[in-house]
C-alpha positions in Angstrom: -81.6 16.2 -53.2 -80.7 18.1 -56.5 -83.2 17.5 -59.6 -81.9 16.9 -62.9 -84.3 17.6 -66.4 -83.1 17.4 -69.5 -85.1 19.0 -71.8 -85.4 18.5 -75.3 -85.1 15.8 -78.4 -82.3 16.8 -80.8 -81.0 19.5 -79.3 -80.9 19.1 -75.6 -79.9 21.5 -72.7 -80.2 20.6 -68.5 -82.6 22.0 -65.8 -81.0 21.9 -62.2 -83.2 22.5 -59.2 -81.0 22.9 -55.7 -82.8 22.7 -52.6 -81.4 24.2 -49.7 -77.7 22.5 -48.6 -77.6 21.4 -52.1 -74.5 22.2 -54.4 -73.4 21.2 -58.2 -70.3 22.2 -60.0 -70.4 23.5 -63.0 -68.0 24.3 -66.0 -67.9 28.1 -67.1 -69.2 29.2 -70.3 -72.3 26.2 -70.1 -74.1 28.3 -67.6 -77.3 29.9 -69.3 -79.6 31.4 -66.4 -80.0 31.1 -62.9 -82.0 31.8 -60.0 -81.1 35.0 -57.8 -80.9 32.7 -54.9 -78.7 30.6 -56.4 -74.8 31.6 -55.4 -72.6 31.2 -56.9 -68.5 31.0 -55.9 -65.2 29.4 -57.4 -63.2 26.2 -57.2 -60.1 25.3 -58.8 -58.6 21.9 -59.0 -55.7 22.8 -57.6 -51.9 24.1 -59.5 -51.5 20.6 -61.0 -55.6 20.2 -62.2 -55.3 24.1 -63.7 -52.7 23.6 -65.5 -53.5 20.5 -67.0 -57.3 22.2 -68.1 -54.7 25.3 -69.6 -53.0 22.9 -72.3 -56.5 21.1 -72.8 -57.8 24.2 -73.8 -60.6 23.7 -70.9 -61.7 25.7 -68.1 -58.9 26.1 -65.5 -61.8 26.7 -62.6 -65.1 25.4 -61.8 -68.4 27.3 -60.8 -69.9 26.2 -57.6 -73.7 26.7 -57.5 -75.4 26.8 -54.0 -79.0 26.5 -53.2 -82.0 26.9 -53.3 -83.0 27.9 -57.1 -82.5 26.7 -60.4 -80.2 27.0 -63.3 -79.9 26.2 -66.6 -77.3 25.0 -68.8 -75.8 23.2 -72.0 -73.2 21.8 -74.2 -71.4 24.0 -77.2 -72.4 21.7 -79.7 -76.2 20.7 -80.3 -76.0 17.0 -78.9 -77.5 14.8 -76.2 -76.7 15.4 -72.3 -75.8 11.9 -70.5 -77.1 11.6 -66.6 -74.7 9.2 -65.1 -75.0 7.9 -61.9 -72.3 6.8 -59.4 -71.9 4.5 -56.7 -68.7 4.4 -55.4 -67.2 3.8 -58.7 -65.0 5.2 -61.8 -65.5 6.9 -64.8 -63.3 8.1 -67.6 -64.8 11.0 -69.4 -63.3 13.1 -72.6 -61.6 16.2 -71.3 -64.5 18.3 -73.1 -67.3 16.1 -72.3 -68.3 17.7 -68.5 -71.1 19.6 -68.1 -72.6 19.5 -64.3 -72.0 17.3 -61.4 -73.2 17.1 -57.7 -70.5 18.7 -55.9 -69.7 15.0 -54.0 -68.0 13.6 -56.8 -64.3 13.9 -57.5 -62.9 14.6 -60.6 -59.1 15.0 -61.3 -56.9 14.4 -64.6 -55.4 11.9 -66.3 -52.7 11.8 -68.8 -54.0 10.5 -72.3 -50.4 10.0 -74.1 -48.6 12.5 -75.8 -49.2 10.9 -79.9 -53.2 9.8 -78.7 -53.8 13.5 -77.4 -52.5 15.6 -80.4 -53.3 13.3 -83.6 -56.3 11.8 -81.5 -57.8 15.5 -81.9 -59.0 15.4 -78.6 -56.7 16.3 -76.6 -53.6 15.7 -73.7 -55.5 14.9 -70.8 -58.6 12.6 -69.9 -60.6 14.0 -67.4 -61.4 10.9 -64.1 -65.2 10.8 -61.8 -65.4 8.8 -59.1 -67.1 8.8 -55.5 -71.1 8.9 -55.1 -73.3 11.0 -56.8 -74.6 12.3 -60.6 -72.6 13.7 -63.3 -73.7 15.1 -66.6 -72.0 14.9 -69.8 -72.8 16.3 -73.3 -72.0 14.7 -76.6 -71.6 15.8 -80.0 -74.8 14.6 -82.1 -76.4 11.7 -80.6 -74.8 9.3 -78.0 -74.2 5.6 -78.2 -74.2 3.4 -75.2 -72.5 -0.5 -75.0 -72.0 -2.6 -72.3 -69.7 -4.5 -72.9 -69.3 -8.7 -71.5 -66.5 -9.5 -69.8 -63.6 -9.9 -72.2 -65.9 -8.4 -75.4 -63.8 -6.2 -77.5 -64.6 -3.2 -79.8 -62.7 -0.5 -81.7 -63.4 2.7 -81.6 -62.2 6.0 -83.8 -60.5 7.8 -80.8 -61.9 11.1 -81.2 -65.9 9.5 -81.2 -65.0 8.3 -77.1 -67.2 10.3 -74.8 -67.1 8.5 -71.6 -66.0 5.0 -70.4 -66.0 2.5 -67.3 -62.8 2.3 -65.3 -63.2 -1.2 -65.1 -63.0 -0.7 -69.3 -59.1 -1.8 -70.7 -58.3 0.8 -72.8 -55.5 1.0 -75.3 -54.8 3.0 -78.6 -53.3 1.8 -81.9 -53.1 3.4 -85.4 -55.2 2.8 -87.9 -53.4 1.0 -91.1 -50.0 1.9 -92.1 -48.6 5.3 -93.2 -50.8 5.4 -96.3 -53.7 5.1 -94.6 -52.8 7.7 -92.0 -52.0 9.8 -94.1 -55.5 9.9 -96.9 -57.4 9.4 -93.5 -56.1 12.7 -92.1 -56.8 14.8 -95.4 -60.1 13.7 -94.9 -59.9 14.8 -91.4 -60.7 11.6 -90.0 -58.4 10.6 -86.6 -55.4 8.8 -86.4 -56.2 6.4 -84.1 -58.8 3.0 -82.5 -59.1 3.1 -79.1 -59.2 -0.4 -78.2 -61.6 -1.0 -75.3 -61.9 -4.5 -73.7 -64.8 -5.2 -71.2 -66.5 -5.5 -68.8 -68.1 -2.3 -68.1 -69.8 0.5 -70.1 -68.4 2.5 -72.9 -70.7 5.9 -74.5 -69.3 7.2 -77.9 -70.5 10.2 -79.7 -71.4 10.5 -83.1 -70.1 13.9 -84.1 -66.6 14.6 -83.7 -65.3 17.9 -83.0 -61.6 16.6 -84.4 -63.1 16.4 -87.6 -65.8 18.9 -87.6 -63.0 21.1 -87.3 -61.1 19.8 -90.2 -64.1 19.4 -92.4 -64.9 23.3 -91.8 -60.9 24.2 -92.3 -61.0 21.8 -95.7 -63.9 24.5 -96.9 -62.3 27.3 -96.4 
């Protein structure tokens, strides 16, 4: 059974230990080190899943890591890494959010909207886990979990999402009229809530990289 350590307070990176028959995916570019015995091959999501990962701006393949040995890895941002577990159920995770998963779980794409992915800052596509098995995500800063009641409410600035159940109703509106859109994007906040309606879990972020980016372009 693969072990999962995540090391560190602030600034947090992942330990993986593979036995023998063990295998995680991982995305390239978070790899730090690994063990000689680990191997390491190539797997693509397919034509439909690369091309969706091309206009995302993520990776269009994934490293698969077989054991024994260890590696290590972490986010591009200093944040938190998130250890979720599956059981048979859903989660839906933002496009840049994935870090390392056991190779049982399947992942595909989803389509977040044309408007939500480009003035949302966060891009076109939502990235979907499901089956049985671990999955780790980074977020930006430090990470916020709810659980949210069944029919319990809560709005969130769109680029903060990180992860959510699939049981979770999501939905995205504006925020205020014109005027408002407009000041709030010259101060490089988003464009848009997401409107989540329980039951089920919901894990925001509190750094954005929307408006990171646009706070480090403003200073220029």
């Amino acid at each position: 059974m693969t072990e999962y350590n995540i090391v560190g307070n602030e600034v947090q990176y992942l330990e993986t230990k593979l036995n023998e028959g063990d295998s995680v995916l991982i995305e390239p570019g978070h790899l730090i080190s690994k063990s000689p015995s680990a191997r390491l091959d190539v797997r693509s999501g397919g034509l439909r899943g690369a091309f969706s990962h091309m206009l995302a701006g993520s990776a269009v393949f994934l490293l698969k890591v077989d054991g024994p040995g260890e590696l290590r890895s972490a986010g591009f941002l200093p944040g938190k890494i998130l250890k979720i577990d599956l059981t048979g159920n859903a989660i839906i995770a933002e496009f840049n959010a994935f870090l390392c998963m056991d190779s049982t779980i399947n992942y595909s794409t989803k389509f977040a909207g044309i408007w939500q992915g480009i003035l949302g800052g966060e891009g076109l596509f939502l990235e979907r886990f499901s089956g049985t098995g671990s999955i780790m995500l980074h977020g930006h800063g430090h990470v916020v979990e709810m659980n949210l009641k069944e029919g319990e409410e809560i709005q969130a600035e769109l680029s903060h999402v990180l992860a959510f159940d699939e049981s979770v109703q999501y939905n995205v509106g504006r925020i205020g009229g014109l005027k408002t859109m407009i000041l709030g994007g010259m101060e490089g906040e988003g464009l848009f809530f997401a409107d989540m309606k329980g039951p089920g879990r919901v894990w925001l972020h509190t750094i954005s990289m929307f408006q990171l980016a646009a706070k480090l372009a403003f200073k220029r």
